[in-house]
ZADO-1210 file (C-alpha; in nm, 4 decimals, padded with zeros to 6 digits):
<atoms>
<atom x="-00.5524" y="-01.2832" z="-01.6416" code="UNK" pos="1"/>
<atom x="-00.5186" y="-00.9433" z="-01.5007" code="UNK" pos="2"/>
<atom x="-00.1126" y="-00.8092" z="-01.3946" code="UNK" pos="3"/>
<atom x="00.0448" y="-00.7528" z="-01.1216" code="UNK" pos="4"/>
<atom x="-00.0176" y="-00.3805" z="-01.1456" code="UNK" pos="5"/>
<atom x="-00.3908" y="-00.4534" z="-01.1869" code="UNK" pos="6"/>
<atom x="-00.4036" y="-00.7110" z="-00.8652" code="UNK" pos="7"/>
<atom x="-00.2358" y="-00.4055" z="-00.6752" code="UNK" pos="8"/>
<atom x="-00.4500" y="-00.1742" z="-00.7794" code="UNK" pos="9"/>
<atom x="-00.7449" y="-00.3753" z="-00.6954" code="UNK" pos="10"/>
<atom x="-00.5824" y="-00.4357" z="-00.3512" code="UNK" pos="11"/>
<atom x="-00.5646" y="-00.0348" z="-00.2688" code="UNK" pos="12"/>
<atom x="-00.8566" y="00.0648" z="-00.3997" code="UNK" pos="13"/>
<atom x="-01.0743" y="-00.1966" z="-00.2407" code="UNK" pos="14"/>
<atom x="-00.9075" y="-00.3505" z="00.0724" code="UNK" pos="15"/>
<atom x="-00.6071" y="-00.0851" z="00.1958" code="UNK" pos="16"/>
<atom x="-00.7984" y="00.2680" z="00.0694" code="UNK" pos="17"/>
<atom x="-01.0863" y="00.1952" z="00.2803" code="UNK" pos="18"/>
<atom x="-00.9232" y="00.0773" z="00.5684" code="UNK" pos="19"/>
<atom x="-00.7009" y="00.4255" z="00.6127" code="UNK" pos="20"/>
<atom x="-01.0190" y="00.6367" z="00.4723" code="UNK" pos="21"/>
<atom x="-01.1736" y="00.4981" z="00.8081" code="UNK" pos="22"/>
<atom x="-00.8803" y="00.6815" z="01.0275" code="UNK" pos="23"/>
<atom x="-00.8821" y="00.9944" z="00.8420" code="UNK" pos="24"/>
<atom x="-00.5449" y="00.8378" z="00.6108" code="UNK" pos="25"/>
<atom x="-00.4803" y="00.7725" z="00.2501" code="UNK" pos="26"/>
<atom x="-00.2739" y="00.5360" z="00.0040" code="UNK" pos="27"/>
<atom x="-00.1826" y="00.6248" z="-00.3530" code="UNK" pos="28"/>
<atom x="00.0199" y="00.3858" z="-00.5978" code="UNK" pos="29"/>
<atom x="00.3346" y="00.6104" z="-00.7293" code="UNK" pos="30"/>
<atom x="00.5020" y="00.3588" z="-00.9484" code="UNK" pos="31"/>
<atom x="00.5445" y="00.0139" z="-00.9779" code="UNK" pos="32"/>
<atom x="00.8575" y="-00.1112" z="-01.2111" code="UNK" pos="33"/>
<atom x="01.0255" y="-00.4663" z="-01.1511" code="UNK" pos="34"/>
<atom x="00.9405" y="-00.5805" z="-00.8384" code="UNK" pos="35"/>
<atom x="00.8955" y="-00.2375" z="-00.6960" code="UNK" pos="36"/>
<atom x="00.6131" y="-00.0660" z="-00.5473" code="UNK" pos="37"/>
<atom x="00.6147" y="00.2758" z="-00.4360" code="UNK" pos="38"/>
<atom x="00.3344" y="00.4020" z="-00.1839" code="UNK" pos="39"/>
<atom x="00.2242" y="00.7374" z="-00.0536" code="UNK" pos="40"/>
<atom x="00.0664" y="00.7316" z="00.2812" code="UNK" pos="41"/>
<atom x="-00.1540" y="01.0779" z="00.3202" code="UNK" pos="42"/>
<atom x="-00.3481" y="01.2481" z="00.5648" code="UNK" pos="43"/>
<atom x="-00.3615" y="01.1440" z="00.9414" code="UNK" pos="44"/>
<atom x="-00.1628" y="00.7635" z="00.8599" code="UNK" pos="45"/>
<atom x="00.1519" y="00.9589" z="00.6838" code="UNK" pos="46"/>
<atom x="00.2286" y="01.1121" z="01.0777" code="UNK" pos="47"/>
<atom x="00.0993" y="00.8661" z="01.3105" code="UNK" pos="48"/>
<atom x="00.3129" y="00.7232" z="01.5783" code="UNK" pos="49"/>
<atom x="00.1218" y="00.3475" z="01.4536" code="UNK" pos="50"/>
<atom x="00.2917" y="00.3995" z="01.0918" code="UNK" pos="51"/>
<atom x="00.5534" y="00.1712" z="01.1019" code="UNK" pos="52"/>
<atom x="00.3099" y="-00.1216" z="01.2718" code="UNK" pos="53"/>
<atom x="00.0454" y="-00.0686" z="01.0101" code="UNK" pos="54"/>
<atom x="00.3072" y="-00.0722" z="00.7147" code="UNK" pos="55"/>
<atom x="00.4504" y="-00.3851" z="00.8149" code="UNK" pos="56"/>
<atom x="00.1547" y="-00.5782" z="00.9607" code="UNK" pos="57"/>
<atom x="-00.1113" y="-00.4540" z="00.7246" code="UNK" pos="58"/>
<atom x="-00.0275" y="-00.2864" z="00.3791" code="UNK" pos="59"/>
<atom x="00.2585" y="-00.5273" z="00.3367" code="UNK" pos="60"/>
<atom x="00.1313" y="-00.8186" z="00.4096" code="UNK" pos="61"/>
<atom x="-00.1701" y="-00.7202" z="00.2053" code="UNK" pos="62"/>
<atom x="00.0169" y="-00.6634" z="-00.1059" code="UNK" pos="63"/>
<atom x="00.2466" y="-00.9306" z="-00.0800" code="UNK" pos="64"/>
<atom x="-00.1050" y="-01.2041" z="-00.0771" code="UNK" pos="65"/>
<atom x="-00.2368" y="-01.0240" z="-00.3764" code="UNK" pos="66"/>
<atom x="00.1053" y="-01.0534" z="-00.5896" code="UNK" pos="67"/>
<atom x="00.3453" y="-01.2240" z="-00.4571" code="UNK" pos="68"/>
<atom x="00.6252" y="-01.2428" z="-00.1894" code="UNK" pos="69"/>
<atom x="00.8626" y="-01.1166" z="-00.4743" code="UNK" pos="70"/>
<atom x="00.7629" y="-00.7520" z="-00.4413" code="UNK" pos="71"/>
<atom x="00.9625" y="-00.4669" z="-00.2553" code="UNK" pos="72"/>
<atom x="00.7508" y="-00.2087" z="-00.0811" code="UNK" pos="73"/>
<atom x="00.8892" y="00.1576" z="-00.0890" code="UNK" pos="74"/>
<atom x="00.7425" y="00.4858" z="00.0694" code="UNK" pos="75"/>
<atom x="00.7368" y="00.8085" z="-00.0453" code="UNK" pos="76"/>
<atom x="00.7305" y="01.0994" z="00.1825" code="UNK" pos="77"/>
<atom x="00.4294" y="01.2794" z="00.0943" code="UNK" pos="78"/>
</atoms>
């Protein structure tokens, strides 16, 4: 049975990662301790006028299937 850290990981690097590559953005895990995650947005997504949509329709969500409603999502400026 893999952790929670694992299941996020997996979730970046194979759902989220690809989808901001696409639009010229980037995700990076910072930390996650408790029930906190902390994301870096990069490149084009970490300016874009559609960040706060995408964070709360699309990583959240996202993360929250793959471990649980439990987690807090953070972001750090980057």
């Amino acid at each position: 049975m893999s952790t929670k850290r694992e299941q996020i990981d997996a979730m970046v690097d194979e759902v989220l990662r690809p989808l901001l590559e696409r639009d010229g953005g980037g995700i990076e895990v910072e930390a996650y301790e408790g029930a906190v995650l902390t994301l870096r947005l990069t490149g084009a997504i970490a300016g874009c006028p559609g960040t706060p949509y995408v964070k709360r329709h699309v990583i959240e969500p996202a993360i929250r299937r793959a471990v649980g409603p439990d987690v807090e999502v953070v972001y750090q400026r980057g």
